[in-house]
C-alpha positions as CSV (number, residue, x, y, z in Angstrom):
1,X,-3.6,-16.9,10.4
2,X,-6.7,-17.5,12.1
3,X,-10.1,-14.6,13.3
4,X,-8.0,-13.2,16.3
5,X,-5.4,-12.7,14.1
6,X,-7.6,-10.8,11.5
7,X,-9.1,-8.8,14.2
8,X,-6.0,-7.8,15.7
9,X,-5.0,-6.7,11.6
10,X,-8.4,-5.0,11.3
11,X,-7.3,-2.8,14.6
12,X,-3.9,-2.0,13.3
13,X,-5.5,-1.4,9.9
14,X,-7.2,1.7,11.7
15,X,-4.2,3.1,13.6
16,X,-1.6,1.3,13.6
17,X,-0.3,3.1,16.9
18,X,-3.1,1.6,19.0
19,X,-1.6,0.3,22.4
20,X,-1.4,-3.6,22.4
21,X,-3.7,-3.3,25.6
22,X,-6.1,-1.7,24.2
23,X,-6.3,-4.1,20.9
24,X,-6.5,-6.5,23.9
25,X,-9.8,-5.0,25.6
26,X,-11.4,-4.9,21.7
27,X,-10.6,-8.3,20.3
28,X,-11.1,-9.8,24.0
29,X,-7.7,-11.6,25.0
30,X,-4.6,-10.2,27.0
31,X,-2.4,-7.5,26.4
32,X,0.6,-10.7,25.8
33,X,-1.4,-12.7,23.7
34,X,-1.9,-10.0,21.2
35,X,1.8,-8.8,21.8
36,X,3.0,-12.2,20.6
37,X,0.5,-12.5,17.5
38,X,2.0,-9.3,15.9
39,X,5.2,-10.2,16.4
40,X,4.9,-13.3,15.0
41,X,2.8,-11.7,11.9
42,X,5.8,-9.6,11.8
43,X,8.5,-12.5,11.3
44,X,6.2,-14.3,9.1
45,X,5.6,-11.1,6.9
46,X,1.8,-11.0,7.0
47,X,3.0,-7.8,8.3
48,X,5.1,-5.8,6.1
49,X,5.4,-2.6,7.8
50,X,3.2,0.4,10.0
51,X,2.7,3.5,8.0
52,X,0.4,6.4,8.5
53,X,-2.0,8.4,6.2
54,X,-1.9,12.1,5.9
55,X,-3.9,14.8,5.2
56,X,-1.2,17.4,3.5
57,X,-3.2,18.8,0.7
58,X,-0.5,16.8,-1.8
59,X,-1.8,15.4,-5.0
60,X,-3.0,11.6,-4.5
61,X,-3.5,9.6,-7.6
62,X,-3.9,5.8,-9.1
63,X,-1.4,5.2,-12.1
64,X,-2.5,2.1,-13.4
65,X,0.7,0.5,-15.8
66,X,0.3,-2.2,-18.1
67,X,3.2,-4.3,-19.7
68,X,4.2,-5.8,-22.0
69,X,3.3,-9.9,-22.1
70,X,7.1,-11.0,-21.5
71,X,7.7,-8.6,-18.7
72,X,8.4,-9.9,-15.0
73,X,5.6,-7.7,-13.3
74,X,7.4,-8.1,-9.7
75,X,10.5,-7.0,-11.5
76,X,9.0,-4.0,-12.5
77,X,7.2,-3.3,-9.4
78,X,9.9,-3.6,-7.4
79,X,11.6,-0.5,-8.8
80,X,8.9,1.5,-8.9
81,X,8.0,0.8,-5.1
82,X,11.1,2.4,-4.9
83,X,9.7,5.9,-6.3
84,X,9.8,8.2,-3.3
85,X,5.8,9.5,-4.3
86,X,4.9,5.9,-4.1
87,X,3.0,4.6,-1.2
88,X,1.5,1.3,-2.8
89,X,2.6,-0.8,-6.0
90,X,-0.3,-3.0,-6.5
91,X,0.0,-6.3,-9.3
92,X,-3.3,-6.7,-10.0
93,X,-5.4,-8.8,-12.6
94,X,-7.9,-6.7,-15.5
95,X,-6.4,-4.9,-18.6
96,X,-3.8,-3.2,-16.1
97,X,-0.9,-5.1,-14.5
98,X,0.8,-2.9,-11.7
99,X,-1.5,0.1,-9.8
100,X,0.8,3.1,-8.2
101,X,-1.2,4.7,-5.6
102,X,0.9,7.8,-5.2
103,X,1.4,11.2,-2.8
104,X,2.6,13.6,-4.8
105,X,3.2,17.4,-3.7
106,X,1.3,18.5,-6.8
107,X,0.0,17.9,-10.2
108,X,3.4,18.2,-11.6
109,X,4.8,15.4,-9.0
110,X,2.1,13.4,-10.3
111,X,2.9,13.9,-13.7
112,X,6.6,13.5,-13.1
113,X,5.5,9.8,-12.1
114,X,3.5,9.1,-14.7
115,X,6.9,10.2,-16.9
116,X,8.7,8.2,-15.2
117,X,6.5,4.7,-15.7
118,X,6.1,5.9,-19.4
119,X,9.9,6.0,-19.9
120,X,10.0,2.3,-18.2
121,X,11.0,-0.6,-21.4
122,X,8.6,-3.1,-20.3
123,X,5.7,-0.4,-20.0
124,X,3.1,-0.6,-22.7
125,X,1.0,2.0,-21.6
126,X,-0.6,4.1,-18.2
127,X,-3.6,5.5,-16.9
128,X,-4.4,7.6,-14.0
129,X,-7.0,8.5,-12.0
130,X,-6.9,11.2,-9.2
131,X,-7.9,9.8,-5.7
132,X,-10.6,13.2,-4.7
133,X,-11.4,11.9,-1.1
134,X,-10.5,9.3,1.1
135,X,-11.9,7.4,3.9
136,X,-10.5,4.9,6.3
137,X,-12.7,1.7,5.9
């Protein structure tokens, strides 16, 4: 992956509908080149999939799930990507292991999760942290 490549990702990042010709015009190659770059970040994975962001009034939270030493993390996380609610499932490194960044229709939802995550073997403990605003960087 080289800086066109990143700059095509950081356009994509923004709105991931943006039409190849335009991503074109900002990074400052043609409409095939940058054509041909996604696809080929889509084979090689580097892109995983398009989604959007919403503004729906649901319930967005941070469930942050630690484990126990033995556990295979991507194990776990793969299941629990598999959580409708769950947009994200982070492994990350600090006194947590996995980060759910969630959409849940309400505080219940979220709490349903956070159920869910407790009621896991390999969890050890959670803690959450409602996501109050949000801004497209």
């Amino acid at each position: 992956m080289d800086e066109l490549d990143r700059r095509i990702l950081n356009v994509l990042r923004w709105d991931a509908r943006t039409p190849y010709t335009e991503i074109a015009d900002e990074v400052g190659t043609s409409e095939g080149t940058v054509r041909n770059r996604v696809e080929r970040m889509m084979d090689e994975d580097i892109i995983e999939r398009f989604t959007i962001s919403t503004r729906t009034g649901n319930v967005k939270a941070m469930i942050e799930v630690s484990v126990a030493v033995d556990v295979d993390t991507a194990n776990v996380s793969d299941r629990m990507a598999e959580w409708e609610e769950v947009d994200f499932v982070w492994q990350v490194s600090g006194e947590q292991d996995i980060v759910l960044v969630v959409d849940a229709a309400d505080t219940r939802g979220v709490n349903e999760l956070i159920t869910n995550a407790r009621e896991q073997d390999e969890v050890v403990s959670t803690k959450t942290r409602l996501i109050l605003d949000e801004e497209l960087g």
